[in-house]
C-alpha positions in Angstrom: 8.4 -29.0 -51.6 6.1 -25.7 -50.6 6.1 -23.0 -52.9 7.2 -19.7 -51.1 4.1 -17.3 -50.7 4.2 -13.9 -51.0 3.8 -12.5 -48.0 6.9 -14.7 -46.5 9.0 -14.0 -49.7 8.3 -10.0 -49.4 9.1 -10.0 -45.8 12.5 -12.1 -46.5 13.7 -9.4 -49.2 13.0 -6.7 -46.5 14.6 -7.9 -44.3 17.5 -8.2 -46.6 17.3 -4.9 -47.7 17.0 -3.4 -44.1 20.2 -5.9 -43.6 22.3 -4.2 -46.4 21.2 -1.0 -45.8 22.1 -0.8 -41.7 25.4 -2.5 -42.1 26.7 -0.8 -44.9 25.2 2.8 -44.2 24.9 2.6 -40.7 28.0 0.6 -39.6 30.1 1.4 -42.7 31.3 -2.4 -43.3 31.8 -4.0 -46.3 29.2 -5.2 -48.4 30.5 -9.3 -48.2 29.3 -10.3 -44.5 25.8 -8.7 -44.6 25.5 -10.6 -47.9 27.0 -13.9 -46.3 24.1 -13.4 -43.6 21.2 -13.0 -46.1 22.3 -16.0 -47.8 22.2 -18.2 -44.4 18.5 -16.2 -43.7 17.2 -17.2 -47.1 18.9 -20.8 -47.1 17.2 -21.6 -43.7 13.6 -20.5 -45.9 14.6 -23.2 -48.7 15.8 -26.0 -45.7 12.1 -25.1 -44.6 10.1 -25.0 -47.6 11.6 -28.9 -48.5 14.2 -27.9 -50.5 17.3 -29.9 -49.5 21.1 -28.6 -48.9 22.6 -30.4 -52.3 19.9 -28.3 -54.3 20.9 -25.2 -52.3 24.2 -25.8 -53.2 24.4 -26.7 -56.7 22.2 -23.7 -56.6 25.6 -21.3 -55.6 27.9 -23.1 -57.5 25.4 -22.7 -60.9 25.2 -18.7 -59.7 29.2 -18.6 -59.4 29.7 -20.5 -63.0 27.7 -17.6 -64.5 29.6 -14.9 -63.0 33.3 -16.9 -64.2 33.5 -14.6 -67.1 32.8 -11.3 -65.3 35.5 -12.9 -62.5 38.5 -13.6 -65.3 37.2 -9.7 -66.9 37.8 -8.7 -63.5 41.3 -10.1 -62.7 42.6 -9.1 -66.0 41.7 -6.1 -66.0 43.4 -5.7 -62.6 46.9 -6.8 -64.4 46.2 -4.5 -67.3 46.2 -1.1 -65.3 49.3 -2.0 -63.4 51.1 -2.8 -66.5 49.3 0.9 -68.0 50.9 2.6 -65.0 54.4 1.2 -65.2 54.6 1.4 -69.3 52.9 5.0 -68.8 49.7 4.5 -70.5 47.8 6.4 -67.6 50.4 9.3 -67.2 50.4 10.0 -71.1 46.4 10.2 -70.9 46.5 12.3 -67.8 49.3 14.4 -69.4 47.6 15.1 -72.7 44.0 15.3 -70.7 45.4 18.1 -68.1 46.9 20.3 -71.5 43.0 20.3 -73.3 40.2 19.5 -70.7 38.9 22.9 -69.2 38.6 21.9 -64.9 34.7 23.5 -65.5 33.7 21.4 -68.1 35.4 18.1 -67.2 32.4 16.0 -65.5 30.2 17.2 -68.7 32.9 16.0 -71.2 33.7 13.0 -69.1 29.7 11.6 -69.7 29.9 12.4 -73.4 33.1 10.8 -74.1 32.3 7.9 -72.1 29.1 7.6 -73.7 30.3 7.9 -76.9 33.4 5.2 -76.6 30.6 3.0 -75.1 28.1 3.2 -77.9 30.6 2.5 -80.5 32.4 -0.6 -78.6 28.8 -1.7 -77.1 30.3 -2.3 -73.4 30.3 -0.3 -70.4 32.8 -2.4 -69.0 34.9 -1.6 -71.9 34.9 1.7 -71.5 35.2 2.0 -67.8 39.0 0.1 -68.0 40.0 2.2 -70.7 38.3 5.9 -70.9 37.2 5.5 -67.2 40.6 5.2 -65.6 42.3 7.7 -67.3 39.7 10.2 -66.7 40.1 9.6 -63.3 43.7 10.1 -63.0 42.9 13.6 -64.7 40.2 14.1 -62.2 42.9 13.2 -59.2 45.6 15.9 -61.0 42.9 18.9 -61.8 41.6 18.5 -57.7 37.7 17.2 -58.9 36.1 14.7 -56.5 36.7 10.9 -57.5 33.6 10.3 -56.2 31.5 12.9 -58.7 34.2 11.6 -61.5 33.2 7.9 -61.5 29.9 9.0 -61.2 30.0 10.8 -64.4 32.1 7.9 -66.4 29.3 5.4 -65.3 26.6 7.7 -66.6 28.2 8.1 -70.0 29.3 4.9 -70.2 25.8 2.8 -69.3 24.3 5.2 -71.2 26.1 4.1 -74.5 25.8 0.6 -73.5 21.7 1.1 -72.8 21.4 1.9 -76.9 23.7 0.4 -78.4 22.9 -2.6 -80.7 26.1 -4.3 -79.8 25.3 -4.5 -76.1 24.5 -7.6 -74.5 22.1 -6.4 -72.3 20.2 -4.1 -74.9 19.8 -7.3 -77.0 19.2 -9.6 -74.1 16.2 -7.0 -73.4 14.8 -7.0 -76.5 14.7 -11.0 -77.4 12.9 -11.1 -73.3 10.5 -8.9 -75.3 10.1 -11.0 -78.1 10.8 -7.3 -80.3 12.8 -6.4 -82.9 16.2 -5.1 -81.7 16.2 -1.3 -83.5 12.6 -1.2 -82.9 14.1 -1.9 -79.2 16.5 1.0 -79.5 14.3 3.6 -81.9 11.8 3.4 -78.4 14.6 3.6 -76.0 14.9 7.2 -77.0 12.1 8.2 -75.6 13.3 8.0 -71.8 16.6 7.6 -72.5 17.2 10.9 -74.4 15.4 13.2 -71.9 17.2 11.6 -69.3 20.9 11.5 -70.6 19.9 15.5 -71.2 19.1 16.1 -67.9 22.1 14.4 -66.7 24.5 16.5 -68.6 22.7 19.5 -67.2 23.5 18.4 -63.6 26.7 17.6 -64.2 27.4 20.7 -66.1 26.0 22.5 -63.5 28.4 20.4 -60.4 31.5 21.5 -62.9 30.7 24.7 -62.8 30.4 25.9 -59.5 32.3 22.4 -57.8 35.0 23.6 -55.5 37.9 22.5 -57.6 40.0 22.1 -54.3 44.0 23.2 -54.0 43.8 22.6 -58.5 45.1 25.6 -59.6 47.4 26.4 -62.2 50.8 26.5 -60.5 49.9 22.7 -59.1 48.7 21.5 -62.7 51.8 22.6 -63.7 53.6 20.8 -61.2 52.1 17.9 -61.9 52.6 18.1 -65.7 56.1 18.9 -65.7 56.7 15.7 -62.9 55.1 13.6 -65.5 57.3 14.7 -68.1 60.2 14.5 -66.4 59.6 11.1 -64.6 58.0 9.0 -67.2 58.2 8.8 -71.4 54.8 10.5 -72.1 54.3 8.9 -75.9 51.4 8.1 -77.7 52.8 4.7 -78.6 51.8 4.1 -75.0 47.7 4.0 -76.0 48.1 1.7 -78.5 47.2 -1.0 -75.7 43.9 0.8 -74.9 42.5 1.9 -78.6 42.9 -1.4 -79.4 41.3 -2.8 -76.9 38.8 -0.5 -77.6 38.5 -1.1 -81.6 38.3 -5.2 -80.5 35.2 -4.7 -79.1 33.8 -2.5 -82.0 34.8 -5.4 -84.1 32.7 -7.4 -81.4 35.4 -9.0 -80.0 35.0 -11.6 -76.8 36.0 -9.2 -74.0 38.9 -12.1 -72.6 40.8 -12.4 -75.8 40.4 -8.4 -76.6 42.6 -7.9 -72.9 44.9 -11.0 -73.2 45.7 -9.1 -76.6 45.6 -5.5 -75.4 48.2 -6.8 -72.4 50.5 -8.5 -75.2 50.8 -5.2 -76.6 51.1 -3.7 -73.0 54.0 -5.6 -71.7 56.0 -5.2 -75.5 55.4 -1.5 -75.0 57.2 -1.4 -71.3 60.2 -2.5 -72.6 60.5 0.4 -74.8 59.3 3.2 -72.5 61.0 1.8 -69.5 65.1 1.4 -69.5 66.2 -2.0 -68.5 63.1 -3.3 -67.2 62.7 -7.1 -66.7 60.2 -9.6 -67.5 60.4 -9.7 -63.1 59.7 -6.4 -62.5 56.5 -6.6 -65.1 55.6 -9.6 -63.8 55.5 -8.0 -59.8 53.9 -5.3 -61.1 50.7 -7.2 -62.8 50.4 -8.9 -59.4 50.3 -6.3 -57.1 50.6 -2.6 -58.6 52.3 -0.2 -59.2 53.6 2.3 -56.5 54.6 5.6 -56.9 57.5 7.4 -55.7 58.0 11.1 -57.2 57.8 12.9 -53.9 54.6 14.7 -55.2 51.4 13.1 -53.0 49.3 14.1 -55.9 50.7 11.8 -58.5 51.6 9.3 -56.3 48.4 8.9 -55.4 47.2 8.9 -58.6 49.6 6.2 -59.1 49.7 3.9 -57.1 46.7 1.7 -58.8 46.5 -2.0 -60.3 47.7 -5.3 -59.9 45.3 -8.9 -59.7 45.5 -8.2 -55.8 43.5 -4.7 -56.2 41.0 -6.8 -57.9 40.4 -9.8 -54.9 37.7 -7.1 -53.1 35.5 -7.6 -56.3 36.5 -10.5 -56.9 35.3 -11.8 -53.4 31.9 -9.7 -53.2 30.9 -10.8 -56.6 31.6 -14.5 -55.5 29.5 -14.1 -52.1 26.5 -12.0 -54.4 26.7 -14.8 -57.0 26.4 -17.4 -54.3 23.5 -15.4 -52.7 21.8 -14.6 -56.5 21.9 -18.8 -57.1 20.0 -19.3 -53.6 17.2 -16.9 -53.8 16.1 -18.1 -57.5 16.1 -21.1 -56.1 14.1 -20.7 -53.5 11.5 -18.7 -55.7 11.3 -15.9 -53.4 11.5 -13.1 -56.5 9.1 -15.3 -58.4 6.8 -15.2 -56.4 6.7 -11.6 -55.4 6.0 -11.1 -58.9 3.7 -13.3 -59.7 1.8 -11.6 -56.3 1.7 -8.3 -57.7 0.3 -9.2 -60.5 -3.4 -8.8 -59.8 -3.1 -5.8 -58.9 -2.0 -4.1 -62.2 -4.5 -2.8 -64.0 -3.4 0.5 -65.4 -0.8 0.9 -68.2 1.5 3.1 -65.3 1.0 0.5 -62.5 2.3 -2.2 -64.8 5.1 0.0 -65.7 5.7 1.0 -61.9 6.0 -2.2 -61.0 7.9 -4.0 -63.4 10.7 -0.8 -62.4 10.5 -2.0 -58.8 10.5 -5.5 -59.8 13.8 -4.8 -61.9 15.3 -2.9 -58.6 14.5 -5.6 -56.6 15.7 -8.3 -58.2 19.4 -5.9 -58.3 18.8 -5.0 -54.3 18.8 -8.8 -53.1 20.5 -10.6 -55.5 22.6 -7.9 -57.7 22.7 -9.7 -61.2 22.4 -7.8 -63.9 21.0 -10.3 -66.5 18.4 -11.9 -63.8 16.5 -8.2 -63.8 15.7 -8.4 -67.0 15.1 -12.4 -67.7 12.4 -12.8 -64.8 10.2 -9.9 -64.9 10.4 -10.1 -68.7 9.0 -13.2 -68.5 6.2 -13.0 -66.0 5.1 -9.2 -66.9 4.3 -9.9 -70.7 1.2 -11.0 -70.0 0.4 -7.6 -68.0 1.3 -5.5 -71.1 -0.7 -7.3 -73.2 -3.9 -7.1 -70.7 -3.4 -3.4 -71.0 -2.9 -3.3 -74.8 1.1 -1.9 -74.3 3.3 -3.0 -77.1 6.0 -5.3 -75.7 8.9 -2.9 -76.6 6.9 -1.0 -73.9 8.2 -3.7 -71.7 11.9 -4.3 -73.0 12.4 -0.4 -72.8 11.1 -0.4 -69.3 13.2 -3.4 -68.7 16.3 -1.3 -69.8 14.9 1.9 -67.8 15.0 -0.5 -64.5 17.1 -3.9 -64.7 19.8 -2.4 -66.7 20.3 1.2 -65.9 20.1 0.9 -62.2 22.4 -2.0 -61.6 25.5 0.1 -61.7 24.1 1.6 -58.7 24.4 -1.5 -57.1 27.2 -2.0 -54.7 27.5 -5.4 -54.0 26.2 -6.2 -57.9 28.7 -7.9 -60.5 28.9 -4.2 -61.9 29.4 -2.3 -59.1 31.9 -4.8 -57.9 33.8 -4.3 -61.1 33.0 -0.1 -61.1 34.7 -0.2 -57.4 38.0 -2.5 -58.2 38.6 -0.5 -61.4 38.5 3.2 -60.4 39.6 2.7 -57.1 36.9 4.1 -55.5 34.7 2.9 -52.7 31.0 3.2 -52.5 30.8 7.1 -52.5 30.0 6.6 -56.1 26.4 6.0 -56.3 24.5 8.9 -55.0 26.4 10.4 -58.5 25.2 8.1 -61.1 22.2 10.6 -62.4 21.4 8.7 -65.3 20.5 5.7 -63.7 18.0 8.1 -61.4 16.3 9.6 -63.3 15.3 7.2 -65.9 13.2 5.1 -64.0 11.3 8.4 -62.7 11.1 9.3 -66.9 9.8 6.3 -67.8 7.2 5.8 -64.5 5.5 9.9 -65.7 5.4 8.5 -69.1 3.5 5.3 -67.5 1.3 7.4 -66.3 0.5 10.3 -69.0 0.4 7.9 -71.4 3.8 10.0 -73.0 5.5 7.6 -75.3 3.6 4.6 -75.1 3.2 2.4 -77.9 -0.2 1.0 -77.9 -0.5 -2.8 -78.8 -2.9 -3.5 -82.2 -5.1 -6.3 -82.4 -4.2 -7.1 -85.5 -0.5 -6.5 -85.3 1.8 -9.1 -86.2 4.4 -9.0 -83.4 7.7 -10.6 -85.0 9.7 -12.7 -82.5 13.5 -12.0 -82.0 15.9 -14.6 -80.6 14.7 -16.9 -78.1 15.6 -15.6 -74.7 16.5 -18.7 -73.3 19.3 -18.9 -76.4 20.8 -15.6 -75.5 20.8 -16.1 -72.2 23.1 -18.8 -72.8 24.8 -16.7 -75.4 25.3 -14.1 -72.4 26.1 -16.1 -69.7 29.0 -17.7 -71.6 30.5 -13.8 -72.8 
């Protein structure tokens, strides 16, 4: 069996990239087939290289065992939000948002309460199904773009997840680092403060002079008066999301924390609906809720949820998966980075490239966990040529692998970003955060800004073994 070389494996991720890039820009198709194809390209590289079609194979099926978790997250997730809509969970958050969040301020106060409910609860995922959605249907009734909605929820909320100690991925980064996990954090600051700043400026800055659309007062009071009239608006109605939400404070396995938080869900509905049946709830957790008031606006708003919403992500994550499994077992990221890595020999050229090693491993095979894993591993040695202190590396590892793969499309977590707020890929080019950070951390690289410098003498304690919490993570 030949070991891919370089210059073949970087020719097979551009081509993958210019693959995803024409069909989805270009030709506007869905991310599945163009992924479908890439996996048949790189497949036909293994068949060549020696590797036979069972290892391909097992290959997929070992990419698609890891993503089971994120799949069942996924599905009940979709159940939950129809159930939200029918018991009126999302119309008493929209009701109560639209009577205290000013239309110019809302994208700012979207980030900070995302980021906020995510630091405390340690997921992004978390606090996408719960804060995220009914921001949005605020966003829908006050006229702001979807589009720059989501993009502020996924700023706040990866944000919170990027420095939180209960995150998987913040913890996942610091063990690939071998470094203490608040040490981890404490050095996180650095680019991730700056950045989270400048992201609230922009956003405050889109909220104040957006075009608001037809949202003026008259229709806000339309729409909060329909609410009111057409549905109970009750605070018992968010005792399904806040505990969801205090579940995974109390670090909570996210499955059981929405089986629970859909108990509660249902038992609500049959006090704030009359003479619903367990049919009717049923229906509704399979394929949504629709909306009849007779005002578009809400009924738009509305008309959201159900496991079938959820078979798009579902489907994309299972052909990424498929497609992750087959190019790690090929070795084609492997050995682009192993390639690269006689050429760094500057403390900002290291940095650099481990960023565009992270990005690259989200562009071609969109898992999250895999950006962080591999060029953790085969970049330590690079930091400690130049004398960087590894939590130079897991920071940088955060600033790339896990900040950028929201931005990702046909990635587990833009999958899951997409099926939950109901919106399409017009999203990305409004996730700031995950911009600028990498550029942050690359003029640090270079200036030497915020660099811990690595001490001969230093001790350097180890933190969990990766190859335990990858297991650990895989299995959450």
């Amino acid at each position: 069996m030949k070991k891919p070389s370089f210059l073949a494996s970087s020719v097979i991720v551009l081509l993958v990239i210019a693959l995803l890039g024409v069909s989805i820009l270009h030709y506007g198709v869905a991310p599945h087939i163009p992924i479908v194809v890439a996996a048949i390209l790189v497949s036909c590289y293994g068949l060549m290289l020696g590797h036979k079609w069972k290892e391909l194979e097992d290959a997929m099926a070992k990419g698609i065992f890891y993503g089971l978790p994120s799949i069942l997250i996924l599905c009940l997730i979709g159940i939950l939000i129809g159930v939200w809509v029918l018991n009126g969970t999302v119309q008493t958050i929209t009701y109560y948002g639209l009577h205290t969040l000013s239309p110019d301020f809302f994208l700012m106060s979207a980030v900070v309460i995302c980021a906020i409910v995510s630091i405390f609860c340690g997921s992004s995922w978390s606090t996408i199904s719960t804060i995220g959605i009914a921001l949005m249907g605020v966003a829908y009734a006050l006229g702001i773009s979807p589009a720059i909605t989501a993009g502020a929820i996924v700023s706040g909320a990866i944000f919170g997840d990027k420095i939180s100690p209960l995150s998987d991925t913040t913890n996942l980064a610091a063990a690939t680092a071998k470094v203490n996990i608040y040490e981890h954090i404490k050095h996180m600051l650095w680019t991730t403060v700056p950045s989270f700043i400048i992201t609230l400026a922009i956003f405050t800055g889109i909220g104040l002079f957006l075009d608001k659309g037809e949202a003026d007062s008259q229709q806000v009071d339309t729409i909060i008066n329909v609410l009111n009239k057409e549905f109970m608006i009750t605070p018992i109605t968010l005792l399904s999301p806040l505990l969801i939400i205090i579940l995974a404070v109390k670090r909570v396995r996210p499955i059981p924390s929405l089986v629970i938080g859909l108990m509660v869900a249902v038992l609500t509905t049959f006090y704030t609906v009359p003479n619903v049946s367990l049919g009717t709830i049923m229906a509704t957790a399979h394929f949504g809720y629709v909306a009849e008031t007779g005002v578009e606006a809400i009924d738009q708003l509305l008309s959201l949820g159900g496991l079938s919403s959820m078979l798009f992500g579902v489907s994309l994550i299972l052909v990424s998966l498929s497609f992750g499994g087959i190019v790690q077992q090929v070795g084609i990221a492997h050995s682009i980075i192993e390639g690269i890595q006689n050429m760094l020999k500057s403390r900002g050229n290291v940095i650099t490239s481990t960023i565009f090693s992270c990005l690259g491993i989200n562009l071609t095979v969109g898992e999250q966990y895999l950006s962080i894993i591999l060029p953790g591993q085969l970049f330590e040695s690079a930091y400690k040529k130049v004398k960087l202190h590894p939590k130079n590396l897991s920071r940088t590892l955060e600033d790339a692998g896990t900040i950028i793969h929201p931005m990702i499309p046909w990635g587990v977590t833009g999958a899951f970003i997409m099926s939950t707020l109901n919106i399409g890929m017009e999203y990305v080019p409004f996730v700031f955060i995950s911009m600028v950070t990498p550029i942050v951390a690359m003029i640090y690289g270079y200036t030497g800004i915020g660099l811990a410098p690595l001490q001969e003498e230093e001790e350097i304690e180890a933190g969990e073994s990766t190859s335990e919490l990858t297991r650990n993570v895989m299995e959450g």
